[in-house]
C-alpha positions as CSV (number, residue, x, y, z in Angstrom):
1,X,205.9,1.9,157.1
2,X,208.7,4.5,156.0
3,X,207.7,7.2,154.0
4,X,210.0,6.4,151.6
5,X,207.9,3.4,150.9
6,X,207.0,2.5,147.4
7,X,203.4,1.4,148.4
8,X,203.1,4.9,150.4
9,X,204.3,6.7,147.5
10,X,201.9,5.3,144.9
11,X,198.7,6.2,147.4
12,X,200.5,9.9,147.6
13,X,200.7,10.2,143.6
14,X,197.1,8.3,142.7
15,X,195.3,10.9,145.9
16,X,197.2,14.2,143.1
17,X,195.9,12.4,140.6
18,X,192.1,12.0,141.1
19,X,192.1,15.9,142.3
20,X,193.3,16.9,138.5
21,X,190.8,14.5,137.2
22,X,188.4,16.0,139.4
23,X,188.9,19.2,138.0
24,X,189.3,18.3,134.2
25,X,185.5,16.8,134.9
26,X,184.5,20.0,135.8
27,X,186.0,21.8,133.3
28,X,184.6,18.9,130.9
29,X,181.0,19.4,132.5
30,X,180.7,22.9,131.8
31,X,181.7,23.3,129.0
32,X,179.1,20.5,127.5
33,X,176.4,22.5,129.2
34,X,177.9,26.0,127.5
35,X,177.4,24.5,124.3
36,X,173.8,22.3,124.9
37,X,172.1,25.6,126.2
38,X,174.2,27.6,123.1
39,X,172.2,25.2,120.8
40,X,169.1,25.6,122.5
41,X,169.2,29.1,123.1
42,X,170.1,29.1,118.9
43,X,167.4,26.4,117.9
44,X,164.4,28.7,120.0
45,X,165.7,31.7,118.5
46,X,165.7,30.4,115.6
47,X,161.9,29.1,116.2
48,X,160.7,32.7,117.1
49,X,162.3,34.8,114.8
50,X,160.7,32.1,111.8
51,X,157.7,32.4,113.5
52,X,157.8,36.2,113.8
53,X,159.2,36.7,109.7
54,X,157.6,33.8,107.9
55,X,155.1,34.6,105.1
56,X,151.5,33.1,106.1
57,X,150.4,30.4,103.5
58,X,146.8,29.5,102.9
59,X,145.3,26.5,101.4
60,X,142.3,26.4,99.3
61,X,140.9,22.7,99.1
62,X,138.3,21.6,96.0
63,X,137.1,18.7,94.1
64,X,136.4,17.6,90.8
65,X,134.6,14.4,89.6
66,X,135.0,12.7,86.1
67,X,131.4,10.7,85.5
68,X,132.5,6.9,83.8
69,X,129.1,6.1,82.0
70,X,129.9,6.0,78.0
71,X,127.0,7.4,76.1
72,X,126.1,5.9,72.6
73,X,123.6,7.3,69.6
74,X,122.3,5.3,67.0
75,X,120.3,7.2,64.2
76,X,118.1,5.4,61.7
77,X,117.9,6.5,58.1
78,X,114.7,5.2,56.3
79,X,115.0,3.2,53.4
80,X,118.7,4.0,53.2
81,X,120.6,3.0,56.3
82,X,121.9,3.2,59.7
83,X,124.4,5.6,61.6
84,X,126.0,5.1,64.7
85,X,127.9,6.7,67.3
86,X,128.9,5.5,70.6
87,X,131.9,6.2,72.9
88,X,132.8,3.9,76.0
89,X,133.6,4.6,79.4
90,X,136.5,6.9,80.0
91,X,137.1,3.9,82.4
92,X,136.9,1.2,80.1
93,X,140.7,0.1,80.1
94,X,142.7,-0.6,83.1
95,X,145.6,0.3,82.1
96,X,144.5,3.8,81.4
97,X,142.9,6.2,84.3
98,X,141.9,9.5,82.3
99,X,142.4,11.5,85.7
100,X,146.1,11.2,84.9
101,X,146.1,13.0,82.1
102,X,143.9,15.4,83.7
103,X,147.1,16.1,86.9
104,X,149.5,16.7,83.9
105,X,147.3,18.9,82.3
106,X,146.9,20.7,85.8
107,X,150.1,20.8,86.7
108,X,151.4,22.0,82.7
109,X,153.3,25.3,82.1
110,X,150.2,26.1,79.8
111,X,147.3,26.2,81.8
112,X,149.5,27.2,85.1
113,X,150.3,30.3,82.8
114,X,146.8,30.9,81.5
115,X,145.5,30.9,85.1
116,X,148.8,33.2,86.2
117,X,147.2,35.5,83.5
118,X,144.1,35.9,84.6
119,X,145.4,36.5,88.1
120,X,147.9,39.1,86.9
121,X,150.8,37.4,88.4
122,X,153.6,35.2,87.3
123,X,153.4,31.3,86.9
124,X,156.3,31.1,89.8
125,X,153.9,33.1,92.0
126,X,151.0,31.1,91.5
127,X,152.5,27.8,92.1
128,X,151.5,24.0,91.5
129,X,148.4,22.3,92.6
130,X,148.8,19.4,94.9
131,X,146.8,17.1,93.4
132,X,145.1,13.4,94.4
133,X,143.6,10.6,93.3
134,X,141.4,8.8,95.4
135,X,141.6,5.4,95.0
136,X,138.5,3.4,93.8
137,X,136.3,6.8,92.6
138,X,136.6,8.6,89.7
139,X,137.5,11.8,92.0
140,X,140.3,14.0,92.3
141,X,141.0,16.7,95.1
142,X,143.1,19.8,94.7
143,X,145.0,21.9,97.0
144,X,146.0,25.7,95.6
145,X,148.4,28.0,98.5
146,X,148.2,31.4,98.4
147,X,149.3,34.3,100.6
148,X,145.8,34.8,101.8
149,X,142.9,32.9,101.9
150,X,141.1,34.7,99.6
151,X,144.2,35.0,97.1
152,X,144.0,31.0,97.5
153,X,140.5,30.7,96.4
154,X,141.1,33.3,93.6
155,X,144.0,30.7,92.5
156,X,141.7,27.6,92.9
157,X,139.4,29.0,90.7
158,X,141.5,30.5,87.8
159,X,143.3,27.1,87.9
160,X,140.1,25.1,87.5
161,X,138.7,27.7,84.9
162,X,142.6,27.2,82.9
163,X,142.3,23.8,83.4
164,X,138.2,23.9,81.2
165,X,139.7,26.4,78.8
166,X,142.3,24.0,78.0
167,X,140.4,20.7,77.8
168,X,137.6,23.0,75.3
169,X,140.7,23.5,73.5
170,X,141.8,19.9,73.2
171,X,138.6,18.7,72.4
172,X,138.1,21.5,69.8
173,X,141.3,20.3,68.0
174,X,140.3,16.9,68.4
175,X,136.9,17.7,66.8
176,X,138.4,19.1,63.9
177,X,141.1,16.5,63.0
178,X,139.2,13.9,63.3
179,X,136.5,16.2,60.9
180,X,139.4,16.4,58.5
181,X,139.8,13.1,58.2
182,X,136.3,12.1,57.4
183,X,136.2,15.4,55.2
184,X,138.0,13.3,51.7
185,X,135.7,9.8,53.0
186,X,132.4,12.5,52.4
187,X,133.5,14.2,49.4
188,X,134.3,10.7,47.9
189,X,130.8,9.6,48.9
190,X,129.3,12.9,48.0
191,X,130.9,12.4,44.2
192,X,129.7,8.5,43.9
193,X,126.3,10.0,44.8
194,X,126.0,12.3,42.5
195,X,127.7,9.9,39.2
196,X,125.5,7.4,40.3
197,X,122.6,9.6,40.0
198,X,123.2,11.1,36.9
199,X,124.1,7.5,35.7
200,X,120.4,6.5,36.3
201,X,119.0,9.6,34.9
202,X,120.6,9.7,31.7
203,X,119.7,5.8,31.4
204,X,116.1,6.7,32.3
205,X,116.2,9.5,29.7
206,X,117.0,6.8,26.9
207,X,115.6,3.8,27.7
208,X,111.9,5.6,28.5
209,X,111.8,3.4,31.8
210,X,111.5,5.6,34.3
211,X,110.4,3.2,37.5
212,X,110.0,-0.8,38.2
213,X,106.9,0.3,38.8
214,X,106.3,0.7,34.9
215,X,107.1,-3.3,34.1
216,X,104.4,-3.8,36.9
217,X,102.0,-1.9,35.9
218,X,102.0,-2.9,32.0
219,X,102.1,-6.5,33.4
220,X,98.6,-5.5,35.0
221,X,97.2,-4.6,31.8
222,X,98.5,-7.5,29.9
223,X,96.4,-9.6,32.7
224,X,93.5,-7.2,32.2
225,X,93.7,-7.8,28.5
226,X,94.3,-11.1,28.7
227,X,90.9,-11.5,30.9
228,X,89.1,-9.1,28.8
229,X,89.9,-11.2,26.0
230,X,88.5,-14.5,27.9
231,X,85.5,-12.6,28.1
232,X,85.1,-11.0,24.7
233,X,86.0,-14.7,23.4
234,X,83.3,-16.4,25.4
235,X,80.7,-13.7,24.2
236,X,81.4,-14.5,20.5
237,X,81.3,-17.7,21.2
238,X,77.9,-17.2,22.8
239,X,76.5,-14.9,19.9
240,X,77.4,-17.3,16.9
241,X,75.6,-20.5,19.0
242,X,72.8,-17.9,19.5
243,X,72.8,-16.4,15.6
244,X,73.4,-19.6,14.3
245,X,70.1,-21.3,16.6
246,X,68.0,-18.4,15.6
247,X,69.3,-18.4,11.4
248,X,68.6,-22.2,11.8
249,X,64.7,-21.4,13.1
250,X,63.8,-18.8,10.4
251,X,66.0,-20.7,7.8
252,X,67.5,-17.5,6.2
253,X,71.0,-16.3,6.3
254,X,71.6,-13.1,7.8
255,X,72.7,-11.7,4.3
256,X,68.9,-12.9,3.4
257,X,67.0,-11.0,6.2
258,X,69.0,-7.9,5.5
259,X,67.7,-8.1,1.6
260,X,64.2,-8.2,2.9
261,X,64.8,-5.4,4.8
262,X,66.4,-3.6,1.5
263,X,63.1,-4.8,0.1
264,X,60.7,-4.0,2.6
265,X,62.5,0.1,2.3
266,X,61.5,0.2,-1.1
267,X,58.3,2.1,-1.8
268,X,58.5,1.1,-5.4
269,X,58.8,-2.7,-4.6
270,X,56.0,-2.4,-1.8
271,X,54.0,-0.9,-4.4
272,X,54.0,-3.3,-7.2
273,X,54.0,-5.9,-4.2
274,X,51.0,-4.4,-2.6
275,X,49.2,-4.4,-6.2
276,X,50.4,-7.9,-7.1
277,X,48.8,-9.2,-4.2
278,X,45.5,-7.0,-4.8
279,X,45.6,-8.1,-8.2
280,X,45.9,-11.7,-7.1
281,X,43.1,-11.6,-4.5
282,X,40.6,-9.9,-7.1
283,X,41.5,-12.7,-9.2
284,X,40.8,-15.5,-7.2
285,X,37.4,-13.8,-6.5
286,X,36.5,-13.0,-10.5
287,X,37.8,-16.7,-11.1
288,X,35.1,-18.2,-8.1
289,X,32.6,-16.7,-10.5
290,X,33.8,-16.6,-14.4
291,X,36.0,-18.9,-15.9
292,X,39.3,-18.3,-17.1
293,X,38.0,-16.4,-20.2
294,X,36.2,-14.2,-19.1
295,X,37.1,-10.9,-19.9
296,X,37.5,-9.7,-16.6
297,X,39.4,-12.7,-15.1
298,X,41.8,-12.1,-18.6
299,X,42.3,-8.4,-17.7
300,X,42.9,-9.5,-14.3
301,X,45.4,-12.0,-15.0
302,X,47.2,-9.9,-17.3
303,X,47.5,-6.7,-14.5
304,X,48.9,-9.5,-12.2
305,X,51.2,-10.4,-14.7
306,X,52.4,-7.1,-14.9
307,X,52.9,-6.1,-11.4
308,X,54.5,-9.8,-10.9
309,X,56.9,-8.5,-13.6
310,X,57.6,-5.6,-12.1
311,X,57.8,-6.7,-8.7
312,X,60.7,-9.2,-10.0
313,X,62.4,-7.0,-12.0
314,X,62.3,-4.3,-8.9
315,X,63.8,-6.7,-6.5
316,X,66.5,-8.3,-9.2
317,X,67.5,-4.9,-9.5
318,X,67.5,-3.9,-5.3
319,X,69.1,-7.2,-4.7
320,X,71.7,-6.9,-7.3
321,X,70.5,-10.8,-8.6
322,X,68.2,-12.7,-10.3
323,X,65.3,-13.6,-7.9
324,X,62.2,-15.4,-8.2
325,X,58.9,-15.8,-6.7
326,X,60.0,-18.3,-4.3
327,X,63.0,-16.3,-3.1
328,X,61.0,-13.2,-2.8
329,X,58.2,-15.4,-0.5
330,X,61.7,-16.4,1.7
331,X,62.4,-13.0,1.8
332,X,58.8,-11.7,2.7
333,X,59.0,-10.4,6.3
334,X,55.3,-11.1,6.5
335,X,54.0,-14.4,7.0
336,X,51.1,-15.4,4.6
337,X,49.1,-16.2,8.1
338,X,49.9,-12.3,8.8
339,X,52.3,-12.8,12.0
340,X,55.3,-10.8,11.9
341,X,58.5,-11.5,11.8
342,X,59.8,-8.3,11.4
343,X,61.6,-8.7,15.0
344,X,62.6,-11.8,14.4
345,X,64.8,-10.6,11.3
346,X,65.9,-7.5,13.3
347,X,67.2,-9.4,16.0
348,X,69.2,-11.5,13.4
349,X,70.5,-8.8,12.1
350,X,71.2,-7.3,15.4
351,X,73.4,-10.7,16.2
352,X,75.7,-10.1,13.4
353,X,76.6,-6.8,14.3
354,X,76.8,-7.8,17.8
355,X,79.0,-10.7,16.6
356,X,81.1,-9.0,14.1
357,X,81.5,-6.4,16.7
358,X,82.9,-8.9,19.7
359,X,85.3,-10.7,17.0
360,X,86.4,-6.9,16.1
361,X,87.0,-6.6,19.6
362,X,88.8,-9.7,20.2
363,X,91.1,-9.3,17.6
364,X,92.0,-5.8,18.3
365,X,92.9,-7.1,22.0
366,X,94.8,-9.8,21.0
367,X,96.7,-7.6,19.0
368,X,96.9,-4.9,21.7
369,X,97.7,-7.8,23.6
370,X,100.8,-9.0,21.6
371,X,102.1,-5.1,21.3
372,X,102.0,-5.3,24.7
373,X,103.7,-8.3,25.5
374,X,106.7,-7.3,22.8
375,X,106.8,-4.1,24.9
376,X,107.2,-5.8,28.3
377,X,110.3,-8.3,26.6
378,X,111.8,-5.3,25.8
379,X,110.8,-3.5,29.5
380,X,112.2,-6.4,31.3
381,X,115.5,-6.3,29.5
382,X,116.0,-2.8,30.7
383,X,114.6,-3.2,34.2
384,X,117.5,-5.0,35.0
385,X,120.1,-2.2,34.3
386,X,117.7,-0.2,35.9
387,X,117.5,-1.9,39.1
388,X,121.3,-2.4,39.2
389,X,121.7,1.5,39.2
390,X,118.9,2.4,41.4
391,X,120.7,0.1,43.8
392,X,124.0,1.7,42.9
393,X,122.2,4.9,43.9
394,X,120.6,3.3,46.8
395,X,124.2,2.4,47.9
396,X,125.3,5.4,47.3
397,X,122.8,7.4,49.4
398,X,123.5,4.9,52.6
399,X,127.2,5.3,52.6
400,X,126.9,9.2,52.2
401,X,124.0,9.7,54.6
402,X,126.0,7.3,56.8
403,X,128.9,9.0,56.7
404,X,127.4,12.6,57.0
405,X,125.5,11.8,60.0
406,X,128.6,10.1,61.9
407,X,130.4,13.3,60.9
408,X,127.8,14.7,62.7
409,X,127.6,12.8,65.7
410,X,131.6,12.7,65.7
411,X,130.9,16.8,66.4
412,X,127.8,16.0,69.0
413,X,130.5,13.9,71.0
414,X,133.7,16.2,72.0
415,X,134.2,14.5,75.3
416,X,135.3,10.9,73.3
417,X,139.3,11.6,74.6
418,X,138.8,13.8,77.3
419,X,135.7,13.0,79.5
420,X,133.5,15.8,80.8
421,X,134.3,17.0,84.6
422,X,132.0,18.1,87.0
423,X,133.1,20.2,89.9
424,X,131.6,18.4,92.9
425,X,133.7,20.6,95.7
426,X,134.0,24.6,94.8
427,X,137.3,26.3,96.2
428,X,137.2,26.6,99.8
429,X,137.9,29.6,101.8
430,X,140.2,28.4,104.6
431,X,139.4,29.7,108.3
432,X,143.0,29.7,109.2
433,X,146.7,29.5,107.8
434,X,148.0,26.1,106.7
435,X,151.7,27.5,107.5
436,X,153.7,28.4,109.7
437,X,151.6,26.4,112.6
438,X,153.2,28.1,116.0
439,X,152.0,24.4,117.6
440,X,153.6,22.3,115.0
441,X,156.6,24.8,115.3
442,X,157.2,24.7,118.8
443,X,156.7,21.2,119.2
444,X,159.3,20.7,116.3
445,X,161.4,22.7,118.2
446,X,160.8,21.0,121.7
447,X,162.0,17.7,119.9
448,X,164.9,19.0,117.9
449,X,166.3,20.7,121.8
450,X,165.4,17.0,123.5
451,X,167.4,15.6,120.7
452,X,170.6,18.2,120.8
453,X,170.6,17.8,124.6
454,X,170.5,13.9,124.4
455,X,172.9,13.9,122.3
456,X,175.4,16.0,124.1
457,X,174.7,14.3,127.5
458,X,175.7,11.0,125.6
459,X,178.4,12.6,124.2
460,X,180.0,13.7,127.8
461,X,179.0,10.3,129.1
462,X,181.1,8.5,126.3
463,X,184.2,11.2,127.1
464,X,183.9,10.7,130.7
465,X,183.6,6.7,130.8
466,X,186.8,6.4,127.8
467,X,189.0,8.9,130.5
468,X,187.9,7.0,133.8
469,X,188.8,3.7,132.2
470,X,192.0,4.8,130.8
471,X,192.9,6.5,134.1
472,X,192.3,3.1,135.7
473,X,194.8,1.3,133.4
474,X,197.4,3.9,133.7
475,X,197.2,3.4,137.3
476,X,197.3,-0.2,137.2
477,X,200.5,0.1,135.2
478,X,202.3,2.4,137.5
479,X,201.6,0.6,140.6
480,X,202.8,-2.6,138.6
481,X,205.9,-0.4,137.4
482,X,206.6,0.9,140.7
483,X,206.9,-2.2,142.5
């Protein structure tokens, strides 16, 4: 083989080349490592100088619950009505989780700023809360940084304690609007009350009915009346069987018996009676012996004459009528067998004023009666405008007693909107920094210089196999060229 040989010549040019390609690798090489432990050296300086200026951050951790039972108050009113109050769980609705409205109201300008205030810093300073909601409780945890661990506890507590000043405000507001608004339904109710009222006292005024009770009680003493009547009636019937069985026996009217009574009175009439009878026994005795000429038994006769005379003249003039001998023997309260019946005409007498006295009676309560019946007509007429305003008034008191103990109740319950929390978790003091973490730094780090060295590497490996593959084709094409 010559050395002008093509073949010869192509091994000569291809051994030059590889030696430059040799060296461009090298060159290549180096000056990917330069720049991988550039970035390095940059990315861990970077590390510890942000380790060595960063601000330390704390994080205080706490916990608030919001209870779900609803709470309800019912309030009965006596004889006028019922007033209720209840307010469901805060929970009630699905579609509506009160702790949401709770993380805005955290996480507002307003309470951040109230809680800034009491810190004596600005709202930027202080921050936002983290906050969460943990799934299936009522419960919601909050995270508070702060430049200190103490300063983060402060935080956690002027932001709960913004967070209660602003839900006592709410509910406050509530409280009151909702007062207003019942305010014109009470004043309404107040002013029916009190024109119903004076309604039934001006009709009570005129109509002199003051109660049902009145009608009730009047009926009661019709019904006595009535009863007392029965009685009275059956007692006069009673005395007139009795006065009438007893006139029958002595056969003298009670006018009769109370003539011989005016008689028996009379001294006068005893008198000449008393000597008509003496005069009439002597003569029976003078006639037993003498005839009816003798002197004596004529003297006699004559003296009875007289006293007979006067004795009927006497009693014409008592009894205000002609009587006679046989009237005056009727009238005699002595028996001519000598038994009295004195009593007998007393107790006649007795029975007619008894009698006269019961039908006296009777009338005067059938009369009584009837005034009293007219009155109850009358009564009955007006109950029933009276019962239609007492039960106006009635009405009247239940809807404003109603609505004046639900206003009430309505200010008992503030927590209707916004439920009460409960602090289940106080602010935590944290042991140690939440950031910068030198571990969590430097293992950051480690994986950010594995990642700029891998990639450089695959960088130089993806150079190096494009130039060794187009090295090969541009010797191909020579050697093919050449020959």
């Amino acid at each position: 083989m010559t050395a002008n040989d093509p073949m010869n010549q192509a091994l000569t040019d291809s051994s030059d080349d590889n030696s430059a390609m040799k060296k461009v690798k090298y060159w290549r090489y180096a000056r990917y490592a330069a720049i991988g432990l550039a970035a390095n050296a940059a990315l861990w300086g970077i590390t510890l100088i942000y380790l060595k200026t960063a601000k330390p951050v704390y994080t205080s951790g706490w916990a608030v619950i919001v209870p779900g039972a609803g709470s309800g108050v019912s309030v009965n009113l006596p004889e006028i009505g019922q007033a209720s109050s209840s307010s469901s769980s805060p929970f009630g609705s699905a579609s509506m989780d009160p702790r949401a409205n709770y993380q805005f109201l955290i996480t507002n300008e307003t309470v951040l700023e109230e809680a800034a205030t009491q810190l004596k810093i600005s709202a930027k300073q202080l921050g936002k809360p983290k906050v969460k909601l943990v799934d299936n409780t009522s419960i919601m945890e909050f995270e508070v940084a702060g430049p200190t661990a103490a300063d983060a506890q402060k935080r956690s507590r002027a932001i709960y304690e913004a967070l209660q000043t602003k839900l006592t405000q709410l509910r406050i507001e509530e409280v009151a609007k909702r007062e207003q608004g019942t305010q014109g339904t009470l004043t309404s109710s107040r002013q029916k009350l009190q024109q119903t009222q004076k309604n039934l006292s001006e009709y009570k005024a005129l109509s002199g009915l003051s109660s049902s009770d009145q009608v009730k009680d009047l009926s009661s003493n019709i019904e006595q009346l009535r009863k007392q009547r029965v009685e009275s009636f059956a007692q006069v019937q009673q005395m007139t069987t009795r006065l009438s069985q007893l006139s029958s026996d002595l056969n003298l009217t009670v006018p009769e018996a109370s003539n011989a009574f005016l008689l028996q009175a009379d001294q006068l009439f005893q008198q000449n009676l008393k000597d008509y009878n003496e005069s009439s026994a002597l003569l029976v005795v003078l006639k037993s012996k003498w005839g009816d000429n003798h002197p004596l038994v004529v003297k006699e006769a004559t003296r009875q004459e007289s006293a007979r005379v006067a004795m009927l003249d006497r009693a014409s003039s008592l009894l205000g009528r002609k009587v006679d001998r046989s009237t005056l023997q009727n009238l005699s309260i002595k028996s001519e067998s000598g038994s009295s019946r004195e009593s007998l005409f007393r107790d006649l007498v007795s029975m007619q004023a008894d009698q006269q006295g019961l039908v006296a009676q009777n009338e005067a309560l059938t009369d009584q009666i009837l005034e009293l019946e007219a009155r109850l007509k009358i009564l009955v007429q007006k109950q029933s405008k009276l019962d239609n305003l007492q039960r106006e008034v009635q009405i009247a008191e239940a809807v404003f007693a109603s609505t004046l103990a639900k206003l009430d109740l309505g200010k008992s319950d503030i927590f209707i909107s916004y439920p009460v929390t409960q602090l289940i978790s106080e602010p935590t003091l944290p042991d140690e920094k939440t950031s910068p973490k030198p571990s969590i730094v430097f293992v950051g780090a480690g994986v950010a210089s594995i990642f700029i060295t891998t990639g450089l590497a695959m960088l130089w490996w993806r150079k190096e196999t494009a130039l060794y593959i187009k090295g090969k084709i541009k010797l191909s094409q020579r050697a093919i060229a050449e020959s």
